[in-house]
C-alpha positions, 0 to 999 in steps of 0.5 A: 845823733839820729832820731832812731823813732823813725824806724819804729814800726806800728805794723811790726809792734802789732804783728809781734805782740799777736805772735808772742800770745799765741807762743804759750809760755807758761813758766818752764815752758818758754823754749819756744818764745825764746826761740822765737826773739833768737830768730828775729834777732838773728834776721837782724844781724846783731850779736846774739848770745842765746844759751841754756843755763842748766838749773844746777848750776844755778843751784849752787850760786849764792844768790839763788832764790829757790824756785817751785817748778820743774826744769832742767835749764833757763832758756835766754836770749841777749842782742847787742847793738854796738855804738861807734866808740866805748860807752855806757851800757843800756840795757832794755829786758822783760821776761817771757814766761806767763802764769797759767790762764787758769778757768778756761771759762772766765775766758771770752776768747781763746787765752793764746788766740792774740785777738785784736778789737780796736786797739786792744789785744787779748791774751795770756802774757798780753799785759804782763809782759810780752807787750813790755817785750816788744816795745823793748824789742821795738826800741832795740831794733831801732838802733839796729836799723839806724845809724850806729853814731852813738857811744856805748852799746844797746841790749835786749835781754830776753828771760824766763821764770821771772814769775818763779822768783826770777832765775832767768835774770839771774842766769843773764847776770851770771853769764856777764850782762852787767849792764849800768843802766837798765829799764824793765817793761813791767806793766805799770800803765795808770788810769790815765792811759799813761805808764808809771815810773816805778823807781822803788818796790819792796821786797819779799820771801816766803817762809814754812812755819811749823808749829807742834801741839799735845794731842788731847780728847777734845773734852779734856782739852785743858790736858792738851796743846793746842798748835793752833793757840800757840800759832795764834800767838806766833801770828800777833807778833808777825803781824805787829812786826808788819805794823812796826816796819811800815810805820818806819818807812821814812821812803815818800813813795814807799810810804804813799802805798797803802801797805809798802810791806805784807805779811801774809799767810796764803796756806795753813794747815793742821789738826785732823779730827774735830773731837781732837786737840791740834798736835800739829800746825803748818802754815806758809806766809809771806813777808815783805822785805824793806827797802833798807834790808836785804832777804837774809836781814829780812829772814834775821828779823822774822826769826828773831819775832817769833823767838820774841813770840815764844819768850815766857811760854812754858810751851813754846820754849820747850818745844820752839817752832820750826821756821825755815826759808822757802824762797827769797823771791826778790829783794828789794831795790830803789833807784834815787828820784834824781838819778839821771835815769829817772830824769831821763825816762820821765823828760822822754815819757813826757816828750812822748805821752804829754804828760810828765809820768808819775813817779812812784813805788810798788808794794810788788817786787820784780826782775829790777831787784837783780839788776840793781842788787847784784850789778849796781845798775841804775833801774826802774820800771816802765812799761804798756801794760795794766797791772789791773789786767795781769794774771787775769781772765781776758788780759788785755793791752793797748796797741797804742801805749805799747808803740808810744812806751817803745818811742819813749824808750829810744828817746830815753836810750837816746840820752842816757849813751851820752853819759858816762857808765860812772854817772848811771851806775848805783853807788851803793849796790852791786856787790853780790855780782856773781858769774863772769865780768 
């Protein structure tokens, strides 16, 4: 078969790159950026499906994870590249949505200006991911340009709202993208200046907690309940379940992480005089979700901690508090260690940066959790980026690695069309697909 590296173009890497910073795209607002992949796409002379999926409609699936802003659709963008006989499918996806820049002056240049020194390139979305974007659409326009004698066929997927638990997947998923393998080029560069293999991240959701108290005179607090005492005691139990779910990970890369699986309470809330017992106590938090558990079997375990919480307080008991779902987020997902799909990117990364790549897990989870959960697509994460870098002042990207992830791609994709869809696709996942086939 062709070596499709030759038609990777370091000039067309860098003048993409620049040209998506400077597309603002903050979540629910990446129309443009979208638009932007159609039209390369379509200078290609590819297939492309390029469609707005209304948020009401994805409202109602069940595999909704919630979401937190504002939109009327999900702009996507699909390119298929078809082999001359059947074959596996291979998909390669990022999303384009970026956070906010944040404090202008943290800044040393403009957010969206795309600067280049050297071999580094600024901006907002540089690292995460609009740089993982184009070596993804680098290594896909490489087998566009090239001869077509392979099996199978090559995707790019491009999406929205990863940053808002990830409806732009789910909106490819449901229009009928069900690939049997797939590679997301989140940023997971290492100190080395070489991409991580992430196979394994965990999961997470995010839940309102309210909590009710007796209003009091401070100085007759003893006629009172206070919502922040019995909070607190709601709190223990959270936090020792977090100690009891990460001290069961048995997953070698989920337990060489610091902490696989947080709880967290990012907000808080009550009272409202210093001279008065807390009648009432809101708190958002946040929990990780096992590897071995899906977000329902996650929420199941939360409440089940705080009904443990609340057993044997007279309080409590009688007035229990209210915890309901906020978002699911995203689940979590793995790919085994000896899945042709790990092999396969570890053997191409190696070819490419001269060293094996380090395979690991991540305490974070991302758009991988959908593919593998809802398709049973085999996915991992790689990608130029620097997680370090990502959401910060002064996001950054190197040029180089971003070429070389692209080469690392075709090579990868190379191989894996010369499987068979069976031997990519994941046996013990994929049975929450919706949408069409």
């Amino acid at each position: 078969m062709t070596d499709h590296c030759e038609y990777i173009d370091a000039t067309r890497v860098r003048r993409r790159l620049v040209d998506l910073i400077r597309i603002p795209s903050v979540t629910g607002q990446e129309d443009a950026v979208i638009a932007r992949l159609a039209e390369w796409l379509n200078e290609l002379g590819v297939e492309v499906d390029h469609w707005n999926e209304g948020i009401a409609d994805v409202l109602t699936d069940p595999n909704y994870p919630g979401h937190e802003v504002e939109r009327a659709w999900l702009p996507v963008v699909v390119g298929v590249v078809r082999g001359r006989k059947p074959g596996p499918t291979v998909v390669l996806t990022g999303h384009l949505d970026v956070v906010p820049p944040g404090d202008i002056n943290q800044w040393t240049m403009d957010p969206y200006s795309g600067y280049m020194d050297g071999d580094t390139v600024y901006g907002r979305g540089a690292s995460d991911m609009k740089s993982g974007v184009v070596s993804a659409l680098e290594a896909f326009e490489a087998f566009a340009l090239g001869p077509r004698d392979f099996a199978g066929r090559v995707v790019f997927v491009g999406v929205p709202a990863e940053e808002d638990s990830g409806l732009g997947t789910l909106a490819a998923i449901r229009r009928g993208w069900h690939p049997d393998a797939v590679v997301v080029p989140e940023p997971t560069l290492d100190d080395e200046g070489s991409p991580k293999l992430v196979v394994a991240h965990a999961g997470a959701m995010s839940f309102f907690l309210e909590v009710m108290g007796l209003a009091a005179h401070a100085s007759r607090r003893h006629l009172g309940e206070s919502a922040l005492d019995h909070y607190l005691a709601i709190h223990r139990a959270l936090r020792e379940d977090e100690k009891r779910i990460n001290d069961a990970e048995d997953h070698p890369l989920m337990r060489a992480l610091h902490l696989p699986y947080a709880t967290n309470v990012g907000l808080i809330n009550g009272g409202n005089w210093s001279s008065s017992v807390m009648d009432r106590l809101t708190a958002e938090i946040r929990v990780g979700v096992t590897l071995d558990e899906t977000v329902e079997q996650a929420k199941a375990r939360v409440q089940r901690v705080i009904a443990e919480a609340c057993a044997g307080d007279p309080w409590l008991e009688q007035n229990p508090p209210q915890a309901r779902l906020m978002a699911s987020g995203f689940g979590s997902a793995h790919t085994p260690m000896e899945h042709p799909l790990v092999t396969t990117m570890a053997d191409a990364a190696a070819s490419v940066f001269g060293r094996p790549a380090r395979i690991t897990g991540a305490p974070y989870g991302c758009d991988m959790s959908a593919w593998v959960r809802l398709t049973g697509a085999s996915t991992v994460v790689y990608g130029p980026g620097d997680i370090d870098w990502a959401h910060s002042a002064d996001e950054r990207v190197s040029l180089e690695a971003t070429e070389k992830v692209a080469h690392v791609l075709v090579q990868a994709t190379e191989k894996l069309l010369t499987f068979r869809p069976e031997e990519l696709r994941l046996q013990d996942y994929g049975e929450g697909v919706t949408g069409g086939g």
